[in-house]
Biopython code that builds the backbone (N, CA, C, O; Angstrom):
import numpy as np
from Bio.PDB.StructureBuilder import StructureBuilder

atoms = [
    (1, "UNK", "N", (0.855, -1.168, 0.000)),
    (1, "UNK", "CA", (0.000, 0.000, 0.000)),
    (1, "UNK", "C", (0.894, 1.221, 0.000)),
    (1, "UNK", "O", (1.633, 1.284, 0.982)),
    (2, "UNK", "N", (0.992, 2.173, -0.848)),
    (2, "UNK", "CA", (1.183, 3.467, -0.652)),
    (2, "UNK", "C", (0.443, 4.530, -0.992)),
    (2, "UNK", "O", (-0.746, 4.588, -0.678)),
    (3, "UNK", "N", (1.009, 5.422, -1.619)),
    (3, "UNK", "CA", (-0.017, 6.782, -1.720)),
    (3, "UNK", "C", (0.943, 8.120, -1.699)),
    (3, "UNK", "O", (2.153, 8.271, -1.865)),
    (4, "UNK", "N", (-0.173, 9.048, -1.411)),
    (4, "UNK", "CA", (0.194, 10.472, -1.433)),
    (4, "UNK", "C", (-0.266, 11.137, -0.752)),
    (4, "UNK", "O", (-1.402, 10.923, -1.175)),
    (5, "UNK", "N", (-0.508, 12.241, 0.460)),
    (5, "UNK", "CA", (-1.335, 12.480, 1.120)),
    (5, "UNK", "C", (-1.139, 14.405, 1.115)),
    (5, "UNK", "O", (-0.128, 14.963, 1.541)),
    (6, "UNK", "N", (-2.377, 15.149, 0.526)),
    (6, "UNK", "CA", (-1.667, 16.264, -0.073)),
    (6, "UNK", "C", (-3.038, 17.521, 0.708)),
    (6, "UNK", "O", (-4.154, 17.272, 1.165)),
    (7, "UNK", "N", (-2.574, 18.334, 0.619)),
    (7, "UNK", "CA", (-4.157, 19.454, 1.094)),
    (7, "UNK", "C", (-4.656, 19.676, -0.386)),
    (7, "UNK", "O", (-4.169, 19.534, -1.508)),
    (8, "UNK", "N", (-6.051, 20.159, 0.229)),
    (8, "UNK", "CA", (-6.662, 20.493, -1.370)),
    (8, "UNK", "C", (-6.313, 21.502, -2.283)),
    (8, "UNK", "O", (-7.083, 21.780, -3.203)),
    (9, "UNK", "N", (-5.008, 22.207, -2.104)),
    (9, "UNK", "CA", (-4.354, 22.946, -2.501)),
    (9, "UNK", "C", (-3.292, 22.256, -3.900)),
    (9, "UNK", "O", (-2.762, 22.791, -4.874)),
    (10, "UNK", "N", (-3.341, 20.665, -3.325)),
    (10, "UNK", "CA", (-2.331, 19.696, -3.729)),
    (10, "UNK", "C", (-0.675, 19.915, -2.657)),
    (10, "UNK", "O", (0.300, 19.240, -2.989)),
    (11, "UNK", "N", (-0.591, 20.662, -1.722)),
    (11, "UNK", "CA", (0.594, 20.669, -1.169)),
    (11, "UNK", "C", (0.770, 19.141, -0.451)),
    (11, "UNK", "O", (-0.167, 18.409, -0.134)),
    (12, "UNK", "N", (2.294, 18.833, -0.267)),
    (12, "UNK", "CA", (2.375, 17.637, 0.248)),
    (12, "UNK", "C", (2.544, 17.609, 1.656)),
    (12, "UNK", "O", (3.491, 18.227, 2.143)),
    (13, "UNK", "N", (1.867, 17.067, 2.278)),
    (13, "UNK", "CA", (1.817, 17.275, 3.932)),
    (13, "UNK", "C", (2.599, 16.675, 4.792)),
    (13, "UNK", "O", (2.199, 16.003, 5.743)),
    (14, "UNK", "N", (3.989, 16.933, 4.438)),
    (14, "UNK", "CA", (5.016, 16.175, 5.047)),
    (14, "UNK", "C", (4.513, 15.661, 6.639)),
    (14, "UNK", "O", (3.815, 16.263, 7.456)),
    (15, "UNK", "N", (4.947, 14.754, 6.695)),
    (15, "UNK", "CA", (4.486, 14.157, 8.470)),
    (15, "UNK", "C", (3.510, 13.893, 8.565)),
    (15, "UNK", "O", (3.291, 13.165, 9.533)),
    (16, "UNK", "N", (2.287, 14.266, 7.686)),
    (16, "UNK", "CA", (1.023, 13.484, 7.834)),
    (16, "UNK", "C", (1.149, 11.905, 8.839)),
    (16, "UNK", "O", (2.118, 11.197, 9.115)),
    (17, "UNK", "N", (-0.063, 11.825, 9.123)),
    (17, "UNK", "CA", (0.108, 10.490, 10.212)),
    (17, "UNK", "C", (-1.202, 9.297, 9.288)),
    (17, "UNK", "O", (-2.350, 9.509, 8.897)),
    (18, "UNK", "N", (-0.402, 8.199, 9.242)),
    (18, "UNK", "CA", (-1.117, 7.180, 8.310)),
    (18, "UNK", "C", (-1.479, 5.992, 9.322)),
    (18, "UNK", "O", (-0.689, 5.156, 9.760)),
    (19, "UNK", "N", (-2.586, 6.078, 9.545)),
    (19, "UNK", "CA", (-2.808, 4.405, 10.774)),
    (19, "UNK", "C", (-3.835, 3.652, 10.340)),
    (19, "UNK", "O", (-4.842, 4.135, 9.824)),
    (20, "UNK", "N", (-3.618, 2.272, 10.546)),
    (20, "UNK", "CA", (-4.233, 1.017, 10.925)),
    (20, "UNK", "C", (-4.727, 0.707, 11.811)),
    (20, "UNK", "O", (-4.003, -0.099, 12.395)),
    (21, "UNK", "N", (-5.677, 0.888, 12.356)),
    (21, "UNK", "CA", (-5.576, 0.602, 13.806)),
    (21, "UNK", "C", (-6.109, -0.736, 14.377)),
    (21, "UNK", "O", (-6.186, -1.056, 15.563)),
    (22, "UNK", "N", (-6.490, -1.510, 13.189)),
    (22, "UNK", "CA", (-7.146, -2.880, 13.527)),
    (22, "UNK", "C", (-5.860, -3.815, 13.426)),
    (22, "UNK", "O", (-6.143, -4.973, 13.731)),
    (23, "UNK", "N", (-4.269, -3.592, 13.016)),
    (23, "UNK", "CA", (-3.423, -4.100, 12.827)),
    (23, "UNK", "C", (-2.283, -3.478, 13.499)),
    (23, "UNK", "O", (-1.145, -3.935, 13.395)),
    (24, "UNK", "N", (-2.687, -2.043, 14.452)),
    (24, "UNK", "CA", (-1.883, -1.428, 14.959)),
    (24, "UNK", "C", (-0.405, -1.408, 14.347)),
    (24, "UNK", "O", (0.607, -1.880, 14.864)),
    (25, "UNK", "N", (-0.545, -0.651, 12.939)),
    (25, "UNK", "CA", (0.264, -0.011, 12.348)),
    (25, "UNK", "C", (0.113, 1.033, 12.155)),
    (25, "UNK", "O", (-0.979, 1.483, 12.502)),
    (26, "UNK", "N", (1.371, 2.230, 11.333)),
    (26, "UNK", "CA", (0.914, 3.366, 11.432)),
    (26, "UNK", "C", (2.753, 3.839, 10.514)),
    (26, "UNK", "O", (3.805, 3.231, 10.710)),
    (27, "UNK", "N", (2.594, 4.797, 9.770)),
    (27, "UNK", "CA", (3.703, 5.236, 8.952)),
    (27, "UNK", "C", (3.068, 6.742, 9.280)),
    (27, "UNK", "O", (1.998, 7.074, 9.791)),
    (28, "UNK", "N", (4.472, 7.697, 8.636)),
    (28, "UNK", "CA", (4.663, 8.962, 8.270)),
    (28, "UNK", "C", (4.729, 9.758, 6.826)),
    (28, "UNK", "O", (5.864, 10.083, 6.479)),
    (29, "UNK", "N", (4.123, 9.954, 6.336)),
    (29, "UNK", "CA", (4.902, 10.567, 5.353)),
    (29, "UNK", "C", (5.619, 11.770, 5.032)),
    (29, "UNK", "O", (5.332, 12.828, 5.592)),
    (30, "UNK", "N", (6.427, 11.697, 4.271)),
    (30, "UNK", "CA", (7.619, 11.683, 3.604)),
    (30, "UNK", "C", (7.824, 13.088, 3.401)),
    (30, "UNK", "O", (6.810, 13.555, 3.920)),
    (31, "UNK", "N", (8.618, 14.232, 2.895)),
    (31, "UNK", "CA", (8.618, 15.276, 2.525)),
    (31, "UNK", "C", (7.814, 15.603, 0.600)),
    (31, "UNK", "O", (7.630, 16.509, -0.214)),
    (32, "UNK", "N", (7.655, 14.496, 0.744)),
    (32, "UNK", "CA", (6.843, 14.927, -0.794)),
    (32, "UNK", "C", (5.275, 14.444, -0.222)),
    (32, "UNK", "O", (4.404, 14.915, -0.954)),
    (33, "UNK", "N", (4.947, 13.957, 0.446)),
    (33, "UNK", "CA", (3.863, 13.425, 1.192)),
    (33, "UNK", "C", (3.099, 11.839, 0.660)),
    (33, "UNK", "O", (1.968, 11.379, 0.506)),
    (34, "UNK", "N", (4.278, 11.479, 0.539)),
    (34, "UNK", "CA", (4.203, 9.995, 0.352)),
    (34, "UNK", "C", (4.184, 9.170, 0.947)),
    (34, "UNK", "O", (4.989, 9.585, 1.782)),
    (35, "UNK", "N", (3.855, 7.978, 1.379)),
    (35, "UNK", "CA", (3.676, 6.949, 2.496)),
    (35, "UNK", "C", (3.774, 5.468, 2.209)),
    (35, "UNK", "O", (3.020, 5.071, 1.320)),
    (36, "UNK", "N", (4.627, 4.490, 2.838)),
    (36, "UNK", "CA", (4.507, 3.603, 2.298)),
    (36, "UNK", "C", (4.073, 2.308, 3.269)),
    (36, "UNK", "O", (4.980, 2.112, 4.078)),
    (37, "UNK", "N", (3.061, 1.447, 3.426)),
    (37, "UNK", "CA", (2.695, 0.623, 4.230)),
    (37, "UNK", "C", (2.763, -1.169, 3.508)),
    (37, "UNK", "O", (2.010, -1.553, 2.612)),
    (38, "UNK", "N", (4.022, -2.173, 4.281)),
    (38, "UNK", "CA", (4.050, -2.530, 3.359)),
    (38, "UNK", "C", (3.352, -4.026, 4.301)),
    (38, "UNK", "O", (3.133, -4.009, 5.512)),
    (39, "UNK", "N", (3.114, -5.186, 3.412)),
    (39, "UNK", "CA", (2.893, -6.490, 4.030)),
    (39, "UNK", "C", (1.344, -6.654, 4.653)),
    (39, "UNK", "O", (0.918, -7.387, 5.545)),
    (40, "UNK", "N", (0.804, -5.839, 3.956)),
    (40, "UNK", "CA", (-0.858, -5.330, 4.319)),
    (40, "UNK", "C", (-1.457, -6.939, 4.099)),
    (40, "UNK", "O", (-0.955, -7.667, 3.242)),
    (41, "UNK", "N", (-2.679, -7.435, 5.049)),
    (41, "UNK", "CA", (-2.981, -8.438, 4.568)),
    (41, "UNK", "C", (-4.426, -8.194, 2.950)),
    (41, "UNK", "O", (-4.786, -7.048, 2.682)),
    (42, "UNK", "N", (-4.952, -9.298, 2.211)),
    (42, "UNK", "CA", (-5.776, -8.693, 1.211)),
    (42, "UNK", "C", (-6.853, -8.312, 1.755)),
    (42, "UNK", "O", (-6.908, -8.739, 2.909)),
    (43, "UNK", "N", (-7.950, -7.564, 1.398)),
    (43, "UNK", "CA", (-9.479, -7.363, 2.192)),
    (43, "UNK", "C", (-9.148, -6.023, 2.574)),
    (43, "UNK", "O", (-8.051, -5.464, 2.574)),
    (44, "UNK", "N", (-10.834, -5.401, 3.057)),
    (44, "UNK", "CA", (-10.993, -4.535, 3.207)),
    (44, "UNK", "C", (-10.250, -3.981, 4.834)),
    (44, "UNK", "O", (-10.198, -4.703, 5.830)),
    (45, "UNK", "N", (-9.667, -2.363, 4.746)),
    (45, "UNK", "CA", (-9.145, -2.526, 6.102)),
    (45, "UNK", "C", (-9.621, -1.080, 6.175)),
    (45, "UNK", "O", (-9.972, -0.561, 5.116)),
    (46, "UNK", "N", (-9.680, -0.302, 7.403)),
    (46, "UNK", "CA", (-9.699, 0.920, 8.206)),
    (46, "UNK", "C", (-8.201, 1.997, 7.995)),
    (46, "UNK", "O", (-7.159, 2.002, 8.651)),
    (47, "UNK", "N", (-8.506, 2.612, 7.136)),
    (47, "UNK", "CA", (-7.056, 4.125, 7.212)),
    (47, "UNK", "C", (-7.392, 4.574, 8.093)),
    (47, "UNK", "O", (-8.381, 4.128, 8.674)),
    (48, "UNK", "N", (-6.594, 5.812, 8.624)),
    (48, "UNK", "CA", (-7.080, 7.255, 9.167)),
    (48, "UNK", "C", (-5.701, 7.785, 8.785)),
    (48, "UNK", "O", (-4.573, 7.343, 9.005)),
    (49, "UNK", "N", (-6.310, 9.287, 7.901)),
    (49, "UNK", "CA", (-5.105, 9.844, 7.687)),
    (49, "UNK", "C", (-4.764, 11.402, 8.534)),
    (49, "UNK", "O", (-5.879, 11.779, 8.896)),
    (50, "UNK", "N", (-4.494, 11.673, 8.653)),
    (50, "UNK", "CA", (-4.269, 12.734, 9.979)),
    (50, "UNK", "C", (-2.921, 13.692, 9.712)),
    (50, "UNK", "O", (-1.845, 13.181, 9.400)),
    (51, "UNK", "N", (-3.087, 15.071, 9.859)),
    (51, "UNK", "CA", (-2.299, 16.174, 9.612)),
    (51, "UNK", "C", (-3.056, 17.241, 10.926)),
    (51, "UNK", "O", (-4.243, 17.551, 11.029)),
    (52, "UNK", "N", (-1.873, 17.637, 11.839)),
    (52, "UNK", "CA", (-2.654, 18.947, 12.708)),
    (52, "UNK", "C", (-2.891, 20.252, 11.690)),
    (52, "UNK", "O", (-2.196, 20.618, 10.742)),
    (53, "UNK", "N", (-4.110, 20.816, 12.221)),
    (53, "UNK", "CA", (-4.657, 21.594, 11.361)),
    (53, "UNK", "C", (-5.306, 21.384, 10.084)),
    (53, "UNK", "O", (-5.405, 22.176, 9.147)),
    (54, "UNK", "N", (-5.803, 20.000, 10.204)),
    (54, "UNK", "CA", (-6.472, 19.903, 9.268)),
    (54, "UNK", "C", (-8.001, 18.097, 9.665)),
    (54, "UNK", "O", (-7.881, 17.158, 10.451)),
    (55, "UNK", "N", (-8.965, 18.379, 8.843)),
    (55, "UNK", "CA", (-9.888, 17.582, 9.155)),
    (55, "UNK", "C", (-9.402, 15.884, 9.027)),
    (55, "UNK", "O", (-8.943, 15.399, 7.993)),
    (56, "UNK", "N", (-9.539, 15.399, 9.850)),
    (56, "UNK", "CA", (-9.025, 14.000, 9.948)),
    (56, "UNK", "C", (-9.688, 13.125, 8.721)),
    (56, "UNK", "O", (-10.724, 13.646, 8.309)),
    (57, "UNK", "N", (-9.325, 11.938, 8.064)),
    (57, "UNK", "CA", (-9.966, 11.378, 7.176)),
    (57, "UNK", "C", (-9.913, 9.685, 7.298)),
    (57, "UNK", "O", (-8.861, 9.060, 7.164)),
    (58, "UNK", "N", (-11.252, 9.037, 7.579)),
    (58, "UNK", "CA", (-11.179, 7.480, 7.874)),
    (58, "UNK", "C", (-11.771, 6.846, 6.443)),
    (58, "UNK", "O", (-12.942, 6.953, 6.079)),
    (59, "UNK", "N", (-10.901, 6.289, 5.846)),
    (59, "UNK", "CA", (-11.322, 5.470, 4.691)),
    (59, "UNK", "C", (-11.016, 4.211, 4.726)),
    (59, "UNK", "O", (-9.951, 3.733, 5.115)),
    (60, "UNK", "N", (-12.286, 3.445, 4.173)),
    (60, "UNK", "CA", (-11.820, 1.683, 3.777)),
    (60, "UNK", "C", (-11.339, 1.752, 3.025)),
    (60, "UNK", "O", (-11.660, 2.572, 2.164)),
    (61, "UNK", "N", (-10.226, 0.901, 2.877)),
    (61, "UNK", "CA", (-9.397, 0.707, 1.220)),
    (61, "UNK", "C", (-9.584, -0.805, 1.313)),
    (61, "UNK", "O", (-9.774, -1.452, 2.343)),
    (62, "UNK", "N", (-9.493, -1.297, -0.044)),
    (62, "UNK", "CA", (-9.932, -2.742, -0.288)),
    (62, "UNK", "C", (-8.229, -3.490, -0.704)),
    (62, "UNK", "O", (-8.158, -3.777, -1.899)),
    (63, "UNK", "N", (-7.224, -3.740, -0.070)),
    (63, "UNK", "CA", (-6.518, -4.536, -0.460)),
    (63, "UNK", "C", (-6.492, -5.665, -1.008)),
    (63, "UNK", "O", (-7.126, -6.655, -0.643)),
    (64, "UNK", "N", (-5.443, -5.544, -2.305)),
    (64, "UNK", "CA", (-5.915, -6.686, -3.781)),
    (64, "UNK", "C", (-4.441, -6.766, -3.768)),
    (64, "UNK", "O", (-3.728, -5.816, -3.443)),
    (65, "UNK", "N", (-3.847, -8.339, -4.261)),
    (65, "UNK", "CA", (-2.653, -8.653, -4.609)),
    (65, "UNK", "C", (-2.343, -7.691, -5.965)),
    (65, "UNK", "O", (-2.987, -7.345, -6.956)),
    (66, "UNK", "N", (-0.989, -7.459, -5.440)),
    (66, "UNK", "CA", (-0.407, -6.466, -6.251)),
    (66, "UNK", "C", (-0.348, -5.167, -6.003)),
    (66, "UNK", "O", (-0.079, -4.823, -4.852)),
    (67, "UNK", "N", (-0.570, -4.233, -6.953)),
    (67, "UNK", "CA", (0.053, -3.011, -6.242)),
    (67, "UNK", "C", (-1.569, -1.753, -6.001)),
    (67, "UNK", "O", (-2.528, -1.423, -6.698)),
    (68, "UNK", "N", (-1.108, -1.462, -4.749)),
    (68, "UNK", "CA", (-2.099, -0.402, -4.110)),
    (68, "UNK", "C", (-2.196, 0.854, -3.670)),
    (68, "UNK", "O", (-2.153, 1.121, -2.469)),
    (69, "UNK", "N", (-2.331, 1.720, -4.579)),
    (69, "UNK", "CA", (-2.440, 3.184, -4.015)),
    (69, "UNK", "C", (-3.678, 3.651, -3.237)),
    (69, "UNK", "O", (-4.811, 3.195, -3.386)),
    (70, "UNK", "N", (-3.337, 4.551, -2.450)),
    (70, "UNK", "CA", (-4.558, 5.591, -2.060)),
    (70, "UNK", "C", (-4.180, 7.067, -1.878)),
    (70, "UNK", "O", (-3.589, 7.376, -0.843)),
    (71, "UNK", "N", (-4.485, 8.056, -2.843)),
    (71, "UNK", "CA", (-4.173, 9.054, -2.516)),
    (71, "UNK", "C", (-4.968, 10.106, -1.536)),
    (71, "UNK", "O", (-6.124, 9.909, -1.910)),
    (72, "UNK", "N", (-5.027, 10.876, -0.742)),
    (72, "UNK", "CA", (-6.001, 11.427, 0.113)),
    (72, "UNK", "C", (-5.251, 12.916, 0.120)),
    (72, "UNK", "O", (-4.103, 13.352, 0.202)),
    (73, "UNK", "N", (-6.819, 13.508, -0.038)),
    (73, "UNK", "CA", (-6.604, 15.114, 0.361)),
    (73, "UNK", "C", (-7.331, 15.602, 0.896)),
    (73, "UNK", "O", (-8.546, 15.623, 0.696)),
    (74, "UNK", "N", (-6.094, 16.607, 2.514)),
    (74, "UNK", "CA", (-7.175, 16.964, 3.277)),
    (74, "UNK", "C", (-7.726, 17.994, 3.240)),
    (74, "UNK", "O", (-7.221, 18.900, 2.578)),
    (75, "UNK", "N", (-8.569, 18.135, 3.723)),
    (75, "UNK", "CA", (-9.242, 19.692, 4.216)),
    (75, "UNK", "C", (-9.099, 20.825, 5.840)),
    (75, "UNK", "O", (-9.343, 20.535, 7.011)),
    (76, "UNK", "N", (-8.629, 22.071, 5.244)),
    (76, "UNK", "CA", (-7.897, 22.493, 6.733)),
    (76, "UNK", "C", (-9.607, 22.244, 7.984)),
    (76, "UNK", "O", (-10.785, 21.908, 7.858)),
    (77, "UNK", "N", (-8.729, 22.649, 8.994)),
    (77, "UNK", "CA", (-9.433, 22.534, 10.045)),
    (77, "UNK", "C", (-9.393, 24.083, 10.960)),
    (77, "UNK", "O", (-8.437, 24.613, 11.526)),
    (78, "UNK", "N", (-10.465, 24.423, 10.872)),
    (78, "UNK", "CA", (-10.396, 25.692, 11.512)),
    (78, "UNK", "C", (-10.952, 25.744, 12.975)),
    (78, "UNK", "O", (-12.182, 25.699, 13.003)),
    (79, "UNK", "N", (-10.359, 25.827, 14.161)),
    (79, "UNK", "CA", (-10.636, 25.735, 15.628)),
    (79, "UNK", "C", (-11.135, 27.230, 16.254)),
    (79, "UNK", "O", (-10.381, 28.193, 16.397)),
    (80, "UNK", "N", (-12.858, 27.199, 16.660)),
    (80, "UNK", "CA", (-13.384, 28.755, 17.173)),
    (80, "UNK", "C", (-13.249, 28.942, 18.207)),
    (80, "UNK", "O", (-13.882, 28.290, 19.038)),
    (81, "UNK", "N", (-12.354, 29.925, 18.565)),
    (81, "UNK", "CA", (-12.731, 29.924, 20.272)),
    (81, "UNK", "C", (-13.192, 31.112, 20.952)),
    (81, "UNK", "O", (-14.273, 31.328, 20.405)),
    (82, "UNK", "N", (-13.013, 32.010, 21.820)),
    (82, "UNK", "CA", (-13.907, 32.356, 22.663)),
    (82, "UNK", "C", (-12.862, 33.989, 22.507)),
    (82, "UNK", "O", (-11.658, 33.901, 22.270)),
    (83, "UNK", "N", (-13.318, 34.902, 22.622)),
    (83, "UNK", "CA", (-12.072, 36.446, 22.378)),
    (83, "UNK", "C", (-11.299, 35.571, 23.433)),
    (83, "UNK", "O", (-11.660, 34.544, 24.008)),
    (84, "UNK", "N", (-10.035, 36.341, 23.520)),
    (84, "UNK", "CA", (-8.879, 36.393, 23.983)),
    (84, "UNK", "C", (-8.298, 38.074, 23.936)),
    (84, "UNK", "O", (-7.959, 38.780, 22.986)),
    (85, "UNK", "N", (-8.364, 38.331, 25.433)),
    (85, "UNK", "CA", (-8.203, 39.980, 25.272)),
    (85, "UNK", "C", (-6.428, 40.040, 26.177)),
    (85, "UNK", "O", (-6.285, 39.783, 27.372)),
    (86, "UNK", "N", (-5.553, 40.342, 25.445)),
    (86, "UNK", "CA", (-4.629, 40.163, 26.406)),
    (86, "UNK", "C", (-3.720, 42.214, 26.498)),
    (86, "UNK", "O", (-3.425, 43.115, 25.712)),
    (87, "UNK", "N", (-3.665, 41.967, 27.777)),
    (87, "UNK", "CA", (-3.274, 43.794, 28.078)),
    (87, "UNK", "C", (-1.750, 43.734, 29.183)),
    (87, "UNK", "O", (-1.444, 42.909, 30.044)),
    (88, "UNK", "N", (-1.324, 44.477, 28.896)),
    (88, "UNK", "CA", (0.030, 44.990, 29.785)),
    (88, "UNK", "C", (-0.101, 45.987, 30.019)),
    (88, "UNK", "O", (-1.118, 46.634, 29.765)),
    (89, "UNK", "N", (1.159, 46.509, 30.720)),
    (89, "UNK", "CA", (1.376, 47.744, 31.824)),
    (89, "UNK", "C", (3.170, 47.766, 31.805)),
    (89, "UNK", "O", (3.932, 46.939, 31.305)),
    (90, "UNK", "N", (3.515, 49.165, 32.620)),
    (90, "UNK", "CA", (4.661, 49.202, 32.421)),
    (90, "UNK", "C", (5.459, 48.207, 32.868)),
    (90, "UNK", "O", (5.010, 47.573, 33.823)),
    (91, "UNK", "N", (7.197, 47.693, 32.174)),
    (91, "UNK", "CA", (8.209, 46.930, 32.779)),
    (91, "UNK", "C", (8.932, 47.780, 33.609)),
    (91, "UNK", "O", (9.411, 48.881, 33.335)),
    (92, "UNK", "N", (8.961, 47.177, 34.618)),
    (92, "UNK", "CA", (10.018, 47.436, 35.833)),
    (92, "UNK", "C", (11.047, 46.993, 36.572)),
    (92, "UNK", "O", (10.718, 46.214, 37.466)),
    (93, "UNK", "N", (12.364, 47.283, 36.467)),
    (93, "UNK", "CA", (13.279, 46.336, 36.529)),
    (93, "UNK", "C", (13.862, 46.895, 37.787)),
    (93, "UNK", "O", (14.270, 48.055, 37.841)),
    (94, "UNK", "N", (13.911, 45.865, 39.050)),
    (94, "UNK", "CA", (14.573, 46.641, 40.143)),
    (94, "UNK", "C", (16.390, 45.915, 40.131)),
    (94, "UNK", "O", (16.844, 44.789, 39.928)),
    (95, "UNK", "N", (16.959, 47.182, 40.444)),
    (95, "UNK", "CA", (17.868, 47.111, 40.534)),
    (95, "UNK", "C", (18.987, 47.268, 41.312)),
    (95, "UNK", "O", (19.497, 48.380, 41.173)),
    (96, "UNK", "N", (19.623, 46.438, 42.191)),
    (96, "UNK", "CA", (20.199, 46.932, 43.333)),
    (96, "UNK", "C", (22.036, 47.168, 43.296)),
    (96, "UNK", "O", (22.758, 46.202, 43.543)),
    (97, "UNK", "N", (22.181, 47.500, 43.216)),
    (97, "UNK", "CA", (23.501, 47.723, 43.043)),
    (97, "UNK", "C", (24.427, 47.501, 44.748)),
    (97, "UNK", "O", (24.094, 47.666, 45.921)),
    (98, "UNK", "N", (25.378, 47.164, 44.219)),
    (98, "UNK", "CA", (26.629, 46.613, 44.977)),
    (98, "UNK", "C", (27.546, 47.512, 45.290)),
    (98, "UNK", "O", (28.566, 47.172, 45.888)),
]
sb = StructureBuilder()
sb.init_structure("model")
sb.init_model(0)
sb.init_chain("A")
sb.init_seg("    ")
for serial, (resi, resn, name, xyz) in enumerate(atoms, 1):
    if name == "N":
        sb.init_residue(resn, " ", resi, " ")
    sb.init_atom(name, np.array(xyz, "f"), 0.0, 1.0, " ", f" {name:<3s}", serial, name[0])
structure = sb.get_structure()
């Protein structure tokens, strides 16, 4: 099994996170956003492909003897939160001399 794992931009999402989790495996990809998972058994199995900052993605892929791609592209993930008001005042440095 390999692939490509890219944003919908097509950028390659270096470090993306690639898991199995019914076989508790799991790869990285690559600086071009490539991934390679190898010794997969045949039949249908559970991905999850995963990048921070962006929407997680769980796909069945159907493993068939011979060769298997899956390419996946994600979509960012935008997190809302609540204002954040942040304020200061003067620095004051005491200083004692010797």
């Amino acid at each position: 099994m390999a692939g490509k794992i890219s944003s919908i931009t097509n950028e390659p999402l270096t470090g993306a996170t690639i898991q199995i989790p019914d076989f508790n495996c799991s790869t990285i990809a690559n600086k071009q956003g490539e991934y390679i998972l190898k010794n997969l058994p045949e039949g249908n199995i559970k991905m999850i492909f995963s990048f921070i900052g962006y929407k997680t993605v769980i796909e069945t892929v159907k493993i068939v003897k011979g060769e298997n791609k899956t390419d996946i592209s994600l979509k960012p993930s935008f997190v809302q939160t609540e204002e954040i008001v942040v304020t200061g005042g003067p620095f004051r440095r005491n200083m004692i001399m010797l």
